[in-house]
Backbone as CSV, one residue per row, in Angstrom:
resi,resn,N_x,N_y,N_z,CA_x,CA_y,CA_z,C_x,C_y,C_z
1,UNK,94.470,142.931,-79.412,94.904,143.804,-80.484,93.680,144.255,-81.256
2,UNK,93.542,145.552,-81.764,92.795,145.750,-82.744,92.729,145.369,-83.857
3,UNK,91.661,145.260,-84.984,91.765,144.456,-86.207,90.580,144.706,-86.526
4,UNK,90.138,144.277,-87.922,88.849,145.729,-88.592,88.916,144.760,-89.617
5,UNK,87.517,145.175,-90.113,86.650,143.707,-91.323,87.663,143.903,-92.446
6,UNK,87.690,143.522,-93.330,88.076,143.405,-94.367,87.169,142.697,-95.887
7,UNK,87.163,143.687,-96.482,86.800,142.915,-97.897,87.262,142.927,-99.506
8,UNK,87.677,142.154,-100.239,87.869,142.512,-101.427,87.109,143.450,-102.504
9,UNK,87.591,143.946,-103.771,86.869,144.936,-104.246,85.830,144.886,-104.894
10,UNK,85.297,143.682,-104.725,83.914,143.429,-105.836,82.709,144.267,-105.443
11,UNK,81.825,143.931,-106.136,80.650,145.046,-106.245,79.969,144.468,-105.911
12,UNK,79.500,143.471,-105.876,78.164,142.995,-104.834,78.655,142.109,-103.818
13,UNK,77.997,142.230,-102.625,78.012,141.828,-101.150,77.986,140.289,-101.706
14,UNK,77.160,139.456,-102.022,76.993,138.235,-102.204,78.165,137.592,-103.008
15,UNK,79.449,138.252,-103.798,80.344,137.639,-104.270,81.749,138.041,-103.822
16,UNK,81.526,139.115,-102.531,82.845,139.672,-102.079,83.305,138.418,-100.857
17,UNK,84.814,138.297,-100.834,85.328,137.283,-99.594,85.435,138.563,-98.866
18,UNK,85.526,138.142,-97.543,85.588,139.086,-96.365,86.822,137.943,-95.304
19,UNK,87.557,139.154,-94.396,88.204,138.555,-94.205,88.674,139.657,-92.760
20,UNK,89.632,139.251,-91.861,89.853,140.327,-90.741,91.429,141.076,-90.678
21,UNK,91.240,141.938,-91.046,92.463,142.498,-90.903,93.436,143.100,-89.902
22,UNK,94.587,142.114,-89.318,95.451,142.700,-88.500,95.923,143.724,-88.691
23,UNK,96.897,144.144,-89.715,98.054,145.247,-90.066,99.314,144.294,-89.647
24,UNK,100.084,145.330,-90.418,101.318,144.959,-89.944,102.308,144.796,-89.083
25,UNK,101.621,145.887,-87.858,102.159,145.674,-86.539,102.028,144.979,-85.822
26,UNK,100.860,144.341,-85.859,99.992,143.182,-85.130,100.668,141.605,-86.036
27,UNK,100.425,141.557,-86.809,101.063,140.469,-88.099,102.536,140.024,-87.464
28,UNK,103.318,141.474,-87.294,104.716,141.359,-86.940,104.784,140.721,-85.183
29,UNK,103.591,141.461,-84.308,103.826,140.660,-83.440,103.685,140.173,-82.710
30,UNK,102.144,139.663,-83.374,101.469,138.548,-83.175,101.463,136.996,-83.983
31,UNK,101.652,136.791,-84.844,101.675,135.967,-85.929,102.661,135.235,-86.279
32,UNK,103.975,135.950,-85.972,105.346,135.428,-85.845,105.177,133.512,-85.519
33,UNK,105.643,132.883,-86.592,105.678,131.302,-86.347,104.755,130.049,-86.526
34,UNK,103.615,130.825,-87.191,101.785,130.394,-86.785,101.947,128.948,-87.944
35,UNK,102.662,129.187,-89.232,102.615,128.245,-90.074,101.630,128.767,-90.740
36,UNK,101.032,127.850,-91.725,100.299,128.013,-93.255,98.929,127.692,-92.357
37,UNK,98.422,127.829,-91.455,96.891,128.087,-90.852,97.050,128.587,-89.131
38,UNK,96.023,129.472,-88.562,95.639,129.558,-87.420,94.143,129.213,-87.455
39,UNK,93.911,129.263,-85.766,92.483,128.774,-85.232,91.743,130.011,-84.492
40,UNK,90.514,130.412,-84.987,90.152,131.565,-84.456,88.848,131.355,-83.893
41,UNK,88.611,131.202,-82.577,87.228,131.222,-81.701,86.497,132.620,-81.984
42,UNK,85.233,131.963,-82.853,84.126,133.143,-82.907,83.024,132.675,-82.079
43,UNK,82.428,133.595,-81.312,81.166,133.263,-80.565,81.172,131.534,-79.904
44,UNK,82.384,130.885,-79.330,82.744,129.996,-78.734,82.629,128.623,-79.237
45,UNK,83.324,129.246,-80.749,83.301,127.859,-81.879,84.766,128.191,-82.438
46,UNK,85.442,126.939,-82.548,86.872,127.629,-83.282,86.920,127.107,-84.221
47,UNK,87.659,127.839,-85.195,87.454,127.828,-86.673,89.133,127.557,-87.275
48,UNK,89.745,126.829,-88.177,90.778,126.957,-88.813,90.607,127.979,-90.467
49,UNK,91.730,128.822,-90.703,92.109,129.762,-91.529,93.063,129.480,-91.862
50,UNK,92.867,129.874,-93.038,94.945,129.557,-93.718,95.403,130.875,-93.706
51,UNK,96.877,130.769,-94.054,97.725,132.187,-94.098,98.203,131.815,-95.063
52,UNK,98.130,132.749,-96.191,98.015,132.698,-97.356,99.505,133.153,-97.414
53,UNK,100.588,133.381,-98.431,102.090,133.724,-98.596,101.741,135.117,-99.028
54,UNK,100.288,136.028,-99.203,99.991,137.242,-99.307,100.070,137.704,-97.667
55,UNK,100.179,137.058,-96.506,100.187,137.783,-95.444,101.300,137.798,-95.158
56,UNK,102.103,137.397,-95.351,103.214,138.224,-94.988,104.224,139.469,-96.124
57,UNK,103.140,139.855,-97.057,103.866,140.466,-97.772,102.951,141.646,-97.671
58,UNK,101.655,141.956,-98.555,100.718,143.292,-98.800,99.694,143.268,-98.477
59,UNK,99.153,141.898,-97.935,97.972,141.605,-97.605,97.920,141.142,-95.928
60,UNK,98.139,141.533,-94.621,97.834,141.270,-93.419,96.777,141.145,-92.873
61,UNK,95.978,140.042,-93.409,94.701,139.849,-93.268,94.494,138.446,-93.384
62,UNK,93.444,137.585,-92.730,93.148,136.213,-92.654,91.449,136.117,-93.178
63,UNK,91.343,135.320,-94.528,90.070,135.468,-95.184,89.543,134.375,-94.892
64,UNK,87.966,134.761,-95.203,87.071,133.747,-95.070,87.145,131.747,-95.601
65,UNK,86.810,131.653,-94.609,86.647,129.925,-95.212,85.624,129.512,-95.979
66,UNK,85.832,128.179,-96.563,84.787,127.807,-97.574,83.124,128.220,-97.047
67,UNK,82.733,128.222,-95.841,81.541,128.532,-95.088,81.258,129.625,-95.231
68,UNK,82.130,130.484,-95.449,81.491,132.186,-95.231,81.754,132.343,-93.654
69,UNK,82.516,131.910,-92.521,82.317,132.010,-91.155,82.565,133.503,-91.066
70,UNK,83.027,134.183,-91.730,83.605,135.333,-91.731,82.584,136.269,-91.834
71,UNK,82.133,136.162,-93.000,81.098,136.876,-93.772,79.583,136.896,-92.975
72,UNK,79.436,135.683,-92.392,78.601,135.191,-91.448,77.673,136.130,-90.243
73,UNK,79.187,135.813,-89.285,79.834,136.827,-88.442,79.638,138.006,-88.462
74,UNK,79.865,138.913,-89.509,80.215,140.202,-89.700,78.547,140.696,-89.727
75,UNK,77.878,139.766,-90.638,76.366,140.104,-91.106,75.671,140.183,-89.668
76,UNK,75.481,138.869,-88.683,74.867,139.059,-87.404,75.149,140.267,-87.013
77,UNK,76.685,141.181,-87.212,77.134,142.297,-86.356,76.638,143.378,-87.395
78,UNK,75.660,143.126,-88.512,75.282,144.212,-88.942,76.633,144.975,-89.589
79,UNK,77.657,144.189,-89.814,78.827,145.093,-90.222,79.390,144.391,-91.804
80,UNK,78.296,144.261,-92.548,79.222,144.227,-93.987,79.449,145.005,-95.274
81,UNK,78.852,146.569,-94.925,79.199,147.334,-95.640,79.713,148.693,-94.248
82,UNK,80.187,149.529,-95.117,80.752,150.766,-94.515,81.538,151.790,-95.535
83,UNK,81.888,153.029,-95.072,82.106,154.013,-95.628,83.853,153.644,-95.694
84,UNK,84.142,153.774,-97.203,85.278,153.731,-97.981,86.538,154.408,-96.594
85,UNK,87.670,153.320,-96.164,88.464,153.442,-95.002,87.922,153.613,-93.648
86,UNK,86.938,153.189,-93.377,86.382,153.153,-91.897,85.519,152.182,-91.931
87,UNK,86.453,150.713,-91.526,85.922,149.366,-91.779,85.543,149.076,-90.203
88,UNK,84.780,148.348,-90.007,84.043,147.740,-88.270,85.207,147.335,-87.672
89,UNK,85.680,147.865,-86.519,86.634,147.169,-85.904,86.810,146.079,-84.855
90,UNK,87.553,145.430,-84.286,86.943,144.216,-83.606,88.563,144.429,-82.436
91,UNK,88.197,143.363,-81.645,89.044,143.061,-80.694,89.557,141.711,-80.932
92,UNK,90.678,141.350,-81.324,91.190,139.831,-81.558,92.482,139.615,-80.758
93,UNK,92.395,138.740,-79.803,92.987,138.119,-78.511,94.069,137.136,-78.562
94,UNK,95.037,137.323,-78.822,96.115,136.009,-78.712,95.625,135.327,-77.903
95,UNK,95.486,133.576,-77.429,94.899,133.230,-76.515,96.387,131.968,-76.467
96,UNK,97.367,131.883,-77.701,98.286,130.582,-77.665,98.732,130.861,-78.380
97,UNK,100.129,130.251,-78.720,100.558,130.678,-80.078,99.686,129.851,-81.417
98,UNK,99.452,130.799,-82.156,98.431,130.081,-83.590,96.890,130.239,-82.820
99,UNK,96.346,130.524,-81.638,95.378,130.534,-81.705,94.456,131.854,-81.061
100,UNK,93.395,132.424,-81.626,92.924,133.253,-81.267,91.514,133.599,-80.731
101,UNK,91.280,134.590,-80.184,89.487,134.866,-79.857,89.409,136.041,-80.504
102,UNK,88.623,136.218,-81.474,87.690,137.236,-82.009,86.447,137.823,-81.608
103,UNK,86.027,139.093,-81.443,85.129,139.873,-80.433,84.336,141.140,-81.202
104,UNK,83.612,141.520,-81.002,83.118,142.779,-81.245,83.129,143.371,-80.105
């Protein structure tokens, strides 16, 4: 499925959470059953995320962990800023139910 960075609205890079955004089509049907965390393999390390009670309502998106793995990530890919609605998009892989692979 497709899925694209995500970040909150703060003004400097060093205090924004970043996070990956499904949508709602993907959310609806992919995500279906996952519980209050999934596991997401970045660069062949898997990581646990919570699902916050904002994803299933306005927010379809899974944010960064206490580490920054997110934020991390995005920086190696050279992708943590961009032009206002045209966020870096990624490839993220059902691989089980609750668990995923994340890609550039």
């Amino acid at each position: 499925m497709q899925a694209s960075a995500w970040k909150n609205t703060g003004s400097k890079i060093e205090g924004q959470t970043y996070g990956i955004r499904v949508g709602f089509p993907n959310r609806d049907e992919h995500f279906k059953g996952v519980g209050s965390s999934i596991r997401v393999e970045i660069e062949g390390t898997e990581y646990t995320f919570e699902i916050t009670g904002g994803f299933w309502n306005k927010c379809p998106e899974f944010r960064d962990d206490a580490a920054g793995t997110i934020r991390k990530w995005l920086e190696r890919h050279h992708s943590l800023t961009w032009d206002k609605g045209q966020p870096p998009r990624f490839e993220l892989t059902r691989v089980a139910q609750g668990r995923y692979r994340l890609e550039s």
